[in-house]
ZAMAR-578836 format. One record per residue: x, y, z of N, C-alpha, C in turn. Coordinates in Angstrom, 2 decimals. Each point is the difference from the previous one (the first is absolute). Layout:
N
      n_xx      n_yy      n_zz     ca_xx     ca_yy     ca_zz      c_xx      c_yy      c_zz
         X         Y         Z         X         Y         Z         X         Y         Z
...
% end
This chain:
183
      n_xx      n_yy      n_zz     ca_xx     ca_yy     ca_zz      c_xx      c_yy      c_zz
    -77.09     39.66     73.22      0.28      0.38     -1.37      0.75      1.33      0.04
      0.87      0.19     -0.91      0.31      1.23     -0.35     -0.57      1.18     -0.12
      1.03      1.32      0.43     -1.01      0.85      0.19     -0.30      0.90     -1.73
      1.24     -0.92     -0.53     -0.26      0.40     -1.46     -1.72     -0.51     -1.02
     -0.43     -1.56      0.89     -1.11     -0.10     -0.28     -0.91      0.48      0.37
      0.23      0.39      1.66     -1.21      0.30      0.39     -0.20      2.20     -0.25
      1.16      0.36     -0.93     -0.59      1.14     -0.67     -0.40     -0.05     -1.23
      0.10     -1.39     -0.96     -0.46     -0.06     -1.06     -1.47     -0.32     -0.24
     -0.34     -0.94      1.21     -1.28     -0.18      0.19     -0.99      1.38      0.47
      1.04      0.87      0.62     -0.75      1.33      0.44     -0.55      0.72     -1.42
      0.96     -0.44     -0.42     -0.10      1.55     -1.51     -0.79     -0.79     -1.22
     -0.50     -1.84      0.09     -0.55     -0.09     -0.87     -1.32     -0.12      0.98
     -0.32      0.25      1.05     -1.32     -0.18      0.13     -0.58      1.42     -0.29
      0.77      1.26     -0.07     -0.24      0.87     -0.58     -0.44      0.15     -1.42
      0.28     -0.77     -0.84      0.21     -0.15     -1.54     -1.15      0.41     -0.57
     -0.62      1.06     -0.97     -1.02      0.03     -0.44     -0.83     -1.14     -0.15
     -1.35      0.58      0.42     -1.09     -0.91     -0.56      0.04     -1.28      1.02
      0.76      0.11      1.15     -0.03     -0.97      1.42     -0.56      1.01      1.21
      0.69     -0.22      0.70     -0.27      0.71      1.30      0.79      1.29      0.33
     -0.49      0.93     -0.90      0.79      1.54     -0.06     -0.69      0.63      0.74
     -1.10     -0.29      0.73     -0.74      0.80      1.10      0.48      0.03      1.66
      1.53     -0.98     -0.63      0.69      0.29      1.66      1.31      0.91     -0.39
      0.57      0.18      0.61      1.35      0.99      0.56      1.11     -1.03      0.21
      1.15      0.95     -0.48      1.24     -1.39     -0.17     -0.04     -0.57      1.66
     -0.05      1.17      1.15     -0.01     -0.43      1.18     -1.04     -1.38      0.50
     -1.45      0.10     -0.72     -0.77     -0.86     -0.23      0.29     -1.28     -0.69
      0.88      0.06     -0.64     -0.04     -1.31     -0.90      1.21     -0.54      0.82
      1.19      0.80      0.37      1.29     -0.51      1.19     -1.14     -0.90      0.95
     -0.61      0.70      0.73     -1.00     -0.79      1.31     -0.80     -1.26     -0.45
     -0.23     -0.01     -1.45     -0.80     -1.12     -0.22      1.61     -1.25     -0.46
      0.60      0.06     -0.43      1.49     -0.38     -0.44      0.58     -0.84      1.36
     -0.23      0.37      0.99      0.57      0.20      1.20     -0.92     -1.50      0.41
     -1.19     -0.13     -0.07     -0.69     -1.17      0.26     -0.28     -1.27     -0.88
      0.86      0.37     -1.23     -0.29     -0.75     -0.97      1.42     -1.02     -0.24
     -0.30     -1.42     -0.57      0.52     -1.03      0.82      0.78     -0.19     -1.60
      1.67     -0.03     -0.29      0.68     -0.15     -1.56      0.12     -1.26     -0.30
     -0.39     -0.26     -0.79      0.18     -1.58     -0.72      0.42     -0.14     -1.29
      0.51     -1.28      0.04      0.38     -0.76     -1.45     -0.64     -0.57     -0.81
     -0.31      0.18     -0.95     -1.15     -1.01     -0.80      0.47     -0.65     -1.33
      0.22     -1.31      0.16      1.31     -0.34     -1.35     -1.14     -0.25     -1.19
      0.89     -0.29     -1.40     -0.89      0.01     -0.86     -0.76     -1.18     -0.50
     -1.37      0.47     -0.46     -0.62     -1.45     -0.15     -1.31     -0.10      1.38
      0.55      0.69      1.23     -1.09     -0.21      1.17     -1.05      0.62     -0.54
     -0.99     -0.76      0.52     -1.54      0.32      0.76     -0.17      0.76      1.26
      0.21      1.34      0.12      0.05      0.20      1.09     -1.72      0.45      0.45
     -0.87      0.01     -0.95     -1.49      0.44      0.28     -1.11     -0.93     -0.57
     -0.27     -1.14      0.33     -1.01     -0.59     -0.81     -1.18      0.64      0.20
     -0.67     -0.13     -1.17     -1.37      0.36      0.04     -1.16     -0.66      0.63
     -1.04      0.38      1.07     -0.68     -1.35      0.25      0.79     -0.05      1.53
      1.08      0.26      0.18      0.69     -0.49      1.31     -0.75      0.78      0.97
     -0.67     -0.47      1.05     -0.44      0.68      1.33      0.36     -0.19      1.13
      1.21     -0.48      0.38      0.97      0.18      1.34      1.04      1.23      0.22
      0.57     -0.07     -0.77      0.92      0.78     -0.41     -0.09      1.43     -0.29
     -0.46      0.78     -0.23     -0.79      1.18     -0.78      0.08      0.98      0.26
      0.38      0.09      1.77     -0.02      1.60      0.23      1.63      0.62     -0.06
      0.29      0.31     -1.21      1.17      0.65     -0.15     -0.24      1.06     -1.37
      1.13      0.57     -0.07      0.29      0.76     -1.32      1.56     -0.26     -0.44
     -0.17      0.24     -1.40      1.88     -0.11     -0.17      0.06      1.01     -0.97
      0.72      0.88      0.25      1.13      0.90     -0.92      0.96     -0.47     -0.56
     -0.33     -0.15     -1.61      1.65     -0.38     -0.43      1.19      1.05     -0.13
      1.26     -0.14      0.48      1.01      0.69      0.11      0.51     -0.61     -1.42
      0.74     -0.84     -0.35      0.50     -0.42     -0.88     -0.42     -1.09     -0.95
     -0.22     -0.38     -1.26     -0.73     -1.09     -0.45     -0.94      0.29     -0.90
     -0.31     -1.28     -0.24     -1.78      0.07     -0.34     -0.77     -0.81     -0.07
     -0.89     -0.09      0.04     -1.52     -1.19      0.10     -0.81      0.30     -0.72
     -0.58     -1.42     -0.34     -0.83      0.25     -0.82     -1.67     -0.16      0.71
     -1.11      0.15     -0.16     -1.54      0.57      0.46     -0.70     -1.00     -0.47
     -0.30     -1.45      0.17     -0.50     -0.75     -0.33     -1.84     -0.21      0.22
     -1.12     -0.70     -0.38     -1.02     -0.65      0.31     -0.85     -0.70     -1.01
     -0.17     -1.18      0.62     -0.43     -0.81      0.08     -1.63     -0.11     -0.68
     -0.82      0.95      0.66     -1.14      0.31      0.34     -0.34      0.89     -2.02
      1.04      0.44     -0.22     -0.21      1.13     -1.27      0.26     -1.29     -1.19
      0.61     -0.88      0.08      0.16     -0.91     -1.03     -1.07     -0.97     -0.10
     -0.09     -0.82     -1.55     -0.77     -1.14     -0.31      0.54     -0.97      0.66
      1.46     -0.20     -0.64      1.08     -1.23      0.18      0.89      0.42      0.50
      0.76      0.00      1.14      1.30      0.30      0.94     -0.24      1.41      0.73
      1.11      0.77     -0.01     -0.40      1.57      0.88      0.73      0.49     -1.42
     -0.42      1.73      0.05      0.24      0.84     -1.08      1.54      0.74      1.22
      0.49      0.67     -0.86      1.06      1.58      0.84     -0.96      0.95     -0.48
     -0.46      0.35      1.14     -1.05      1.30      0.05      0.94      1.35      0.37
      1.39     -0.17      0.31      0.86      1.46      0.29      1.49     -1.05     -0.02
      1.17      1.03     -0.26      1.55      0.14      0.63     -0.22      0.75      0.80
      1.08      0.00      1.20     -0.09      1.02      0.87      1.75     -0.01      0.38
      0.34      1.37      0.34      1.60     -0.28      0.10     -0.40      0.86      1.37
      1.71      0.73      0.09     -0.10      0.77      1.34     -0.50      1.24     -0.34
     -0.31      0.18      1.54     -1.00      1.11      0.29     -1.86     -0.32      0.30
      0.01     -1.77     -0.56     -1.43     -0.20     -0.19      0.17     -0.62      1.52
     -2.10      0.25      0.56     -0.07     -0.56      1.12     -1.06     -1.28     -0.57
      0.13     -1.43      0.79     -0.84     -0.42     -0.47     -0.51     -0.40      1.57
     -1.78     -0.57     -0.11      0.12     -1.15      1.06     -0.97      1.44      0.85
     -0.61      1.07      0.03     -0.01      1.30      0.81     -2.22     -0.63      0.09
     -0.17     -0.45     -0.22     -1.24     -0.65      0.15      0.05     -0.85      0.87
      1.01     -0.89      0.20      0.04     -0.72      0.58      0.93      0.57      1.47
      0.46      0.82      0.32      0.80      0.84      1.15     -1.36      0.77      0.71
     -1.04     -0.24     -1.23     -1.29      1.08      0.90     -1.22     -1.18      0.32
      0.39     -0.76     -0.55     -1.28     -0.57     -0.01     -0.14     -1.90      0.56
      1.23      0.00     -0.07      0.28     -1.49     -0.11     -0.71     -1.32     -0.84
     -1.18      0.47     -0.78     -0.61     -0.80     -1.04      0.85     -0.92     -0.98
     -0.18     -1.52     -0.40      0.89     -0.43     -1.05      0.15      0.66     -0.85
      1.32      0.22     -0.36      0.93     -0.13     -1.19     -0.70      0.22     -1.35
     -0.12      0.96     -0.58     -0.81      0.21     -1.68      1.11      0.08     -1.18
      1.20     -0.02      0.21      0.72     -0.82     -0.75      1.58     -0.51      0.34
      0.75     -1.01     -0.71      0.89     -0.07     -0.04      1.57      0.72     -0.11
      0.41      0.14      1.09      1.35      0.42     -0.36      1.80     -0.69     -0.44
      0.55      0.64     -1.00      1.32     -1.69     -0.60      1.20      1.58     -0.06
      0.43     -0.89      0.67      1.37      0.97      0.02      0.82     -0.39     -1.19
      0.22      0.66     -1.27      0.07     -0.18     -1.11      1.83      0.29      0.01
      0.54      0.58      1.28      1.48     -0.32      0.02     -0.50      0.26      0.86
      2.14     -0.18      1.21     -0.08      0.75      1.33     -0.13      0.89      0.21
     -1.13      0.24      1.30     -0.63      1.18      0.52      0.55      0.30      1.79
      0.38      1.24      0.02     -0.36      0.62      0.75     -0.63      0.61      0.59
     -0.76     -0.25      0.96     -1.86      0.72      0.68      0.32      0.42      1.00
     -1.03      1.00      0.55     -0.12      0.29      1.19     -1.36     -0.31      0.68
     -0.46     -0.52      0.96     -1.44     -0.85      0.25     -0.14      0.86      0.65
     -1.59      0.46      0.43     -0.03      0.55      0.70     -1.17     -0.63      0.73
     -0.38     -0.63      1.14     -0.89     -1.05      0.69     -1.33      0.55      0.81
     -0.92     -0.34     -0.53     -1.15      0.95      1.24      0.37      0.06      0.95
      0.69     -0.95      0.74      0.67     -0.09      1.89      1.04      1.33     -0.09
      0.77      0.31     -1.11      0.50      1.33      0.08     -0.81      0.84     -0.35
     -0.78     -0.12     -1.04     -1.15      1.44      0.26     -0.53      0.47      1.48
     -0.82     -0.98      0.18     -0.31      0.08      1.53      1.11      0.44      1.01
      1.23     -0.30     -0.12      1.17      0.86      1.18     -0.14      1.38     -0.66
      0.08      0.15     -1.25      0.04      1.21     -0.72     -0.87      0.81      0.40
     -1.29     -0.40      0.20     -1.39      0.80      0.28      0.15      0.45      1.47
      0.42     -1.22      1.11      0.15      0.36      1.49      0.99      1.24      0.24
      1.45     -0.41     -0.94      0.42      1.05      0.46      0.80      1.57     -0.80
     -0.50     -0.47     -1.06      0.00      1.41     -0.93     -1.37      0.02     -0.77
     -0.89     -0.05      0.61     -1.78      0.19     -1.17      0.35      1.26     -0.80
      0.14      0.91      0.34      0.13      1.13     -1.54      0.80     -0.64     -1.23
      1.28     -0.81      0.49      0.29     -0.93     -1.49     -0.88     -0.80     -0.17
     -0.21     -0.33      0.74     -0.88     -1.81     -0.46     -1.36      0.30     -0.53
     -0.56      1.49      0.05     -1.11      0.41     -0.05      0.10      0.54     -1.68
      0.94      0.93     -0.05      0.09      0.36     -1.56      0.97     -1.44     -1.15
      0.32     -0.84      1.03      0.23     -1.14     -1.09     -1.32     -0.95     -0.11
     -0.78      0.05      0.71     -1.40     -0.87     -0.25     -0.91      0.78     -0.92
      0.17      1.35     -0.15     -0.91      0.99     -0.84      0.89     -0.15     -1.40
      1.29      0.10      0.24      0.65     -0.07     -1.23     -0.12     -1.20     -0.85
     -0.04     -1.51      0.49     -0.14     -1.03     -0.33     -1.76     -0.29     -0.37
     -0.79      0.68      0.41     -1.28      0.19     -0.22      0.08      0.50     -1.41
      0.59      1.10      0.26     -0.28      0.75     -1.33      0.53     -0.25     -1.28
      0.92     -1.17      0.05      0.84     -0.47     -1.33     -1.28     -1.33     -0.08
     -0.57     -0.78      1.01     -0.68     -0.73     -0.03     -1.41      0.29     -1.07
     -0.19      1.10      0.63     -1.46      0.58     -0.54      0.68      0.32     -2.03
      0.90      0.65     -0.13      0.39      0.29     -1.04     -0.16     -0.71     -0.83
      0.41     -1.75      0.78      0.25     -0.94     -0.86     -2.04     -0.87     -0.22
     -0.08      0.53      0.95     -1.63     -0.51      0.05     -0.52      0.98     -1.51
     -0.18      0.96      0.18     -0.33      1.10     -1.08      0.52     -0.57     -1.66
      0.93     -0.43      0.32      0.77     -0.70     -1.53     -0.82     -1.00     -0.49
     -0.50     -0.96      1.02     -0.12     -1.52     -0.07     -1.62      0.75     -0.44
     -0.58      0.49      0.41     -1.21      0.28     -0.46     -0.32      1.11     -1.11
      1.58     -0.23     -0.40     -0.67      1.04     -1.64      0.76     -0.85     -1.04
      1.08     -1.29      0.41     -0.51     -1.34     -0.51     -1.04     -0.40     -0.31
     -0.66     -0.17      1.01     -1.39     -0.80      0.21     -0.58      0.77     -1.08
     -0.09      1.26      0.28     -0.76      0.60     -0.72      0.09     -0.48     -1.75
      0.98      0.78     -0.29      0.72     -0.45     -1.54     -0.23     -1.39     -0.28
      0.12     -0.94      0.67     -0.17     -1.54     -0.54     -1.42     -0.23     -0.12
     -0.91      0.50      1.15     -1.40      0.23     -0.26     -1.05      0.25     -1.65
      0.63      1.05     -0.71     -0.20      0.48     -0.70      1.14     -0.21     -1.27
      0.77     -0.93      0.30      0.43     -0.22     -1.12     -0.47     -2.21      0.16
     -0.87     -0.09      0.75     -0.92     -1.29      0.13     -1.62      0.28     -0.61
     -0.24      1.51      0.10     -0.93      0.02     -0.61     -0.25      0.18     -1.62
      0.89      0.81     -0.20      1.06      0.00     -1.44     -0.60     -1.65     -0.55
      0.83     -0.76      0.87      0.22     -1.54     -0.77     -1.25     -0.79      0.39
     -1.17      0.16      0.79     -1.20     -0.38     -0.46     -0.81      0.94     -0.77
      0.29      1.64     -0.57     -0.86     -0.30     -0.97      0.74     -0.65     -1.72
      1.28     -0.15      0.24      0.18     -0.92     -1.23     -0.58     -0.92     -0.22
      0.42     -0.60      0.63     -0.74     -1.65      0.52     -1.35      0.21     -0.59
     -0.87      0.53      0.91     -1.36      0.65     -0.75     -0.17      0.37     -1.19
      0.38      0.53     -0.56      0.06      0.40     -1.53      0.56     -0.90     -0.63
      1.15     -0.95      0.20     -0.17     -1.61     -0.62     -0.63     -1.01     -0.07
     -1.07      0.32      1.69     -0.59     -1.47      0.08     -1.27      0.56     -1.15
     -0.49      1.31      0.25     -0.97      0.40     -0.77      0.20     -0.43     -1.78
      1.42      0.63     -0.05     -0.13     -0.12     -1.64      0.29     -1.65     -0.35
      0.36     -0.84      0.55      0.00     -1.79     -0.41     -1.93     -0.20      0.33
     -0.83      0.74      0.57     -1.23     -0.31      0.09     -0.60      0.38     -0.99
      0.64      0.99     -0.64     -0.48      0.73     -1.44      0.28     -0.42     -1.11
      1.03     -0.89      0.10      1.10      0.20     -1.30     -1.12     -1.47     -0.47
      0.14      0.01     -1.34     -0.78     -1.34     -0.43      0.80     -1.15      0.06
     -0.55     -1.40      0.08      0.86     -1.00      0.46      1.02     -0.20     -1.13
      1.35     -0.52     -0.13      0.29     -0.46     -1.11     -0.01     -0.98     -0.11
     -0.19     -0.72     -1.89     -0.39     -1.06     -0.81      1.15     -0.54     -0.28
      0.35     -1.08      0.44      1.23     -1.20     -0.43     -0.68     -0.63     -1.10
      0.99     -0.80     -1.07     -0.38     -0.57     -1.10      1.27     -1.18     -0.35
% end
């Protein structure tokens, strides 16, 4: 790939609110192992549920996708996010290799940069101070996003308790209310 991509991918893995806990030199070294691809529009490039496949990450350079699952809907999957460039997706699965927790649809053509545990692992053998502050850095957007999801939880919690005591105070007052008389 170009070295015009592989500095664009440098400067968006920098991008606020990603992995700003490395150094442009840091994000060049991680760039350097990371594999450029095409992703036309309309692909599946992440099913949810998938457990072969899994240990990667992708940076979008150009594009966008949409954040699908399955698991959050009654009937079909919901779009739980857009994501354009600068977003990493798939970084659970680069650490962990566990199936797939949601869908990814390349909503036009995309440009990515993958980055593969088999390159983490060269990364770790032979530069660990990068590979070390990109596993802390990717931790720490991880955890961020953990922290979110549980003040969701939280908020939906309490706005479920909200809606059983309505419920309660309806089922109560139809137990109160006197029957009505048809004629």
């Amino acid at each position: 790939m170009s070295d015009v991509y592989k500095e664009r991918a440098a400067m968006l893995l920098l991008t606020p609110t990603y992995l700003t806990d490395l150094s442009k030199s840091d994000a060049r070294a991680v760039v350097a192992v990371m594999q450029f691809r095409q992703v036309k529009a309309g692909a599946v490039f992440i099913e949810e549920g998938e457990i072969t496949y899994t240990d990667f990450m992708v940076l979008i350079l150009e594009g966008s996708v949409s954040v699908e699952s399955e698991a959050a809907a009654v009937d079909g999957g919901i779009v739980m996010s857009c994501m354009g460039p600068g977003s990493l997706i798939g970084e659970m699965g680069l650490l962990d290799g566990a199936p797939r927790s949601a869908t990814c649809v390349a909503t036009t053509d995309l440009q990515v940069a993958v980055l593969s545990r088999e390159a983490l692992l060269g990364l770790i053998k032979d530069n660990p101070a990068v590979a070390a502050r990109l596993i802390l850095a990717i931790s720490k957007r991880l955890s961020d996003r953990l922290r979110e999801a549980n003040q969701n939880i939280r908020m939906l919690g309490g706005v479920n308790i909200a809606i059983q005591q309505e419920l309660d105070t309806l089922r109560q007052a139809a137990v109160l209310a006197p029957p009505a008389i048809s004629i």
